[in-house]
N, C-alpha and C positions, 0 to 999 in steps of 0.2 A: 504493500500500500504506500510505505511511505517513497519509495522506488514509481512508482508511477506521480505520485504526487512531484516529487522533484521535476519528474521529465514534463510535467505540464509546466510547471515556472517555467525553465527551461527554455520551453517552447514558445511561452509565451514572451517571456523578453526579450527573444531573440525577434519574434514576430515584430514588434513594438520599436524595435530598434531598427528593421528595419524598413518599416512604414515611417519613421519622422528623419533619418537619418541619411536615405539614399535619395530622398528631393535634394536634401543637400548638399552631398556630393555630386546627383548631377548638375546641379548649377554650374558646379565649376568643373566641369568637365569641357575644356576645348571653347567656350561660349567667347572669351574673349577675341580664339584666333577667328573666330566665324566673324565677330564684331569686326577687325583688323582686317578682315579680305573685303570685307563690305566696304570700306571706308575707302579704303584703296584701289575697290573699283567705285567710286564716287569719282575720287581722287580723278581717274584717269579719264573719268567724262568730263568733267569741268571747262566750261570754255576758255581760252586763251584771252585776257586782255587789248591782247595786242592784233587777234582777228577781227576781219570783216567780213560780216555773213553776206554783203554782195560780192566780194570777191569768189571767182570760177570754183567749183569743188569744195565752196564751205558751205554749211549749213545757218540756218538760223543759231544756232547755239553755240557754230565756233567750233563744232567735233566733224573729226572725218573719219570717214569710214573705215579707215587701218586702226581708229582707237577705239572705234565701235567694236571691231572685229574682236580685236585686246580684250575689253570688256567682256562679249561672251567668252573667249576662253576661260578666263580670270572665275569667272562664274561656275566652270565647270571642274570639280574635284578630278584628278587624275584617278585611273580605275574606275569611273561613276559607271563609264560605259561597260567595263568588264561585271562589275557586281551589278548589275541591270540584266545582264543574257545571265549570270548564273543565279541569279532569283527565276528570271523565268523559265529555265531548263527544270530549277527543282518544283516549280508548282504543276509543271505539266506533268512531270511525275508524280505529284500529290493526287494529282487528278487522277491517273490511270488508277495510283491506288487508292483511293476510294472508290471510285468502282467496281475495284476488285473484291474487297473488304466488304462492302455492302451488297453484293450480288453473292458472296459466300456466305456472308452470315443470315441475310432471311432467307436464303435457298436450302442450305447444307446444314447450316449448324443448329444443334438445338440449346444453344445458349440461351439463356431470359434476356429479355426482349431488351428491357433496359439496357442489359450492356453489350447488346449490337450496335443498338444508337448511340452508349458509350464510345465503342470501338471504331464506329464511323466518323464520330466527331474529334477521336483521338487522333486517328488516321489525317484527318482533313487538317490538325495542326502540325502534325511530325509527319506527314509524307511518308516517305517507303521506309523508313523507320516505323512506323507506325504499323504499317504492314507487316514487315518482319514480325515484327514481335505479335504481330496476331497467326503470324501461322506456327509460328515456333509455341506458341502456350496458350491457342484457345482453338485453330481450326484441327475440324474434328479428323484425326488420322483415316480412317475407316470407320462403315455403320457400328452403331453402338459401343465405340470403342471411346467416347468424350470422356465419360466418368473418370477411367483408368487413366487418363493423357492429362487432366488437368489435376490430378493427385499431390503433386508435390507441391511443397511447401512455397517454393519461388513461383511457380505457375498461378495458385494461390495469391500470392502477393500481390500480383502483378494482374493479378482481376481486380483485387480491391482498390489498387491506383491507377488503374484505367478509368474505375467508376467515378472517384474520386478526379481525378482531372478532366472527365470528360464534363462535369459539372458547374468548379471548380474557374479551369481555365475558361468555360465559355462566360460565367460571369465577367470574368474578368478581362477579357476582347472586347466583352460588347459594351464594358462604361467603358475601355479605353478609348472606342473609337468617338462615344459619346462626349465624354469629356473632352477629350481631344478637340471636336466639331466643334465645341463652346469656346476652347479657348480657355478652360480654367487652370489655376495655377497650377504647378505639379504636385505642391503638398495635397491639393484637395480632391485632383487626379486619384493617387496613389490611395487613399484613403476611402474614396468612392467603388474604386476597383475590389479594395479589399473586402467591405461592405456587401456589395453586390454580387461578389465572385461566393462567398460564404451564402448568403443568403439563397441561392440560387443551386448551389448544390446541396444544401440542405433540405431547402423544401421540396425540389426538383428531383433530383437523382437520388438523395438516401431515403426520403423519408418514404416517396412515394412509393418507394422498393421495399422498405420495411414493412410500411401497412400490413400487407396479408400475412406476414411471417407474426404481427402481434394483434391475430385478430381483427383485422378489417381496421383496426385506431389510427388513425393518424397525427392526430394528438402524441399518444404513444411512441408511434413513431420519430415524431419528432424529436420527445425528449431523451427518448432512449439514442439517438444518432445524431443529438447535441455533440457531447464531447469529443467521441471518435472524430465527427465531420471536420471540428473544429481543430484540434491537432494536426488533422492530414492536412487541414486548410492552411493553416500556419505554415509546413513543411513546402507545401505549394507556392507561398507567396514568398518565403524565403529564396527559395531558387529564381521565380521568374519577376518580383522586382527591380533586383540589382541589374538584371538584362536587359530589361525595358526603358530603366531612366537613365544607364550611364551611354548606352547606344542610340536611345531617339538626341540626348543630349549631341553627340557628337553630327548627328545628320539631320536636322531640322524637315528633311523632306523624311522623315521615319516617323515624325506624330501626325501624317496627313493619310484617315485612313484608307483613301483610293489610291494611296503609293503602295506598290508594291514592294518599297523595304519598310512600310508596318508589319504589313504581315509578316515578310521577312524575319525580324525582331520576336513577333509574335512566335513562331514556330520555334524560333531560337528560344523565345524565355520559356515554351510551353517544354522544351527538352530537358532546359535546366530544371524547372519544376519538379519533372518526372524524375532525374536522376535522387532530387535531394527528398524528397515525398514517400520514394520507396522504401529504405530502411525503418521511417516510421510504420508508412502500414505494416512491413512483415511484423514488426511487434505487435501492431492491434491485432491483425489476424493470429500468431501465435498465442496471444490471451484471451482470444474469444470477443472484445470490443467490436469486430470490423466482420464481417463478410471474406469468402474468397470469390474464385470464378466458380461458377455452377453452370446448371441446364437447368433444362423444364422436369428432367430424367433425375436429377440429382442436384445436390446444392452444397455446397461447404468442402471445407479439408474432408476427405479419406470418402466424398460422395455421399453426404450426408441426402437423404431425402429431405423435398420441402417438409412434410411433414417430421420430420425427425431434426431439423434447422429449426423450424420452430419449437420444439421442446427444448432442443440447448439454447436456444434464448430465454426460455422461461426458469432452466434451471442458475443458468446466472444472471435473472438480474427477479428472480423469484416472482415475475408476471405468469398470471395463467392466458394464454391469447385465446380468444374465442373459435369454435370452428367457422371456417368462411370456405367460399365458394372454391377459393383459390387451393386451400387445407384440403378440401373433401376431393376437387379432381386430382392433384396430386397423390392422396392415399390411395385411391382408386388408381390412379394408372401404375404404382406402385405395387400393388395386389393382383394386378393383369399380368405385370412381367414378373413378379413370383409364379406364377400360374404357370405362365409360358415355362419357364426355367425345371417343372417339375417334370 
């Protein structure tokens, strides 16, 4: 107890520190040289005193068009053009792999529903990473072979931080881009994102997942996929904050969200996320706090049935969940493949 209590401080100071700390640091991030290329191409527009805009080849303003030209180069970052084709080589790939990933998972796999749409939306931020790691730990090897292939303890993990960021990160995209639109400051940015990002995979991806496992409550579920939510969340925002404001810092075209290096960033901070987010969950899921990957066939570490997920839910946290719709098909198709199996 007092071991878990520590790792929430922990987690949370860490969270906390780095919601008011890394607006800070990206202020100073590069702002000034971006200030100094501006000024300097001002600088190079400036009319000459000494010109006359009736004179042949000058302008009303005194600039000709070799300092015009200046100007645009000046404007443009050296590489801009190189990181432009390889942002768009990797979404085209995002692309092919979400359709792959979505055309497997409602065709092929009998994973719960939620975290298909997890897996597509995990997919649509990490690209063929994203992919990867759904056929390496959730698409199904061969017919009725899921249960056995999603057993281990990392495969497991790696359910519950897919759920968990598919929630998660999308909260946290869609104020970025919002905020962003407005124009508000970065502290109230980063602050809104986090708000949003939590609140959104809370009520959205756990609870509504929970429900039938405590009874049809959602109430319940919520309270019970408070804590959990809120840890993984923290682990979430500690990875993909410091990505998002020291990197939009350095490229002012990164917080406009029709650029393609938002998203860019985005993908990037949704990797980071996932790297720092996963050693948390494998500890929720090894104490019973979190979910792992499941089916409709089976659900938890070692293939738990939904109906038998919800009794170790009730034996640790001492709820009795009510029978629901969801409880009774599951025992029942659970009692048909005993049947078949004799």
């Amino acid at each position: 107890m007092r071991s878990r209590l520590a790792l929430w401080i922990v987690l949370f100071v860490t969270a906390l520190g780095f919601v008011f700390l890394t607006p800070i640091l990206g202020s100073s991030q590069n702002l000034p040289g971006i200030q100094r290329t501006y000024s300097d191409s001002i600088a190079q527009v400036s009319p000459s005193p000494t010109m006359d805009s009736n004179m042949p080849g000058m302008s009303g303003t005194g600039t000709t068009s070799v300092e015009r030209n200046s100007v645009g180069t000046a404007t443009q970052p050296k590489g801009s053009d190189l990181i432009d084709t390889v942002l768009l080589v990797w979404f085209s790939l995002t692309a092919l792999s979400v359709l792959y990933v979505g055309w497997d998972a409602f065709t092929n796999n009998p994973e719960l529903t939620v975290m298909k749409w997890g897996w597509l939306l995990v997919t649509l931020y990490t690209g063929v990473i994203g992919a990867a790691l759904y056929i390496l730990s959730c698409k199904e090897p061969a017919p009725m072979q899921h249960e056995e292939f999603i057993k281990p303890l990392w495969k497991q993990t790696l359910g519950s931080t897919i759920h968990c960021l598919a929630g998660d990160a999308t909260g946290i995209i869609v104020a970025a881009a919002i905020t962003m639109t407005l124009g508000l400051p970065m502290w109230l940015d980063v602050i809104s994102e986090y708000v949003f990002g939590f609140a959104f995979g809370l009520l959205v991806f756990q609870s509504l997942f929970m429900k039938d496992m405590l009874g049809g409550s959602y109430l319940k579920a919520v309270q019970r996929s408070f804590i959990p939510e809120w840890l993984s969340m923290n682990a979430v925002m500690a990875g993909m904050i410091p990505v998002m404001v020291i990197l939009m810092s350095r490229d002012m075209r990164a917080m406009e969200a029709t650029s393609l290096r938002f998203w860019g960033v985005m993908s990037l901070a949704t990797l980071v996320g996932f790297v720092v987010a996963f050693p948390v969950n494998m500890w929720l899921v090894a104490v019973g706090l979190k979910h792992g990957m499941g089916t409709v066939r089976a659900l938890g570490k070692g293939g738990h049935s939904l109906v038998a997920e919800s009794q170790r839910i009730a034996e640790t946290s001492g709820e009795v969940p009510a029978p629901n719709a969801s409880t009774r098909r599951a025992e029942e198709e659970s009692n048909m493949s005993d049947m078949k199996g004799m």
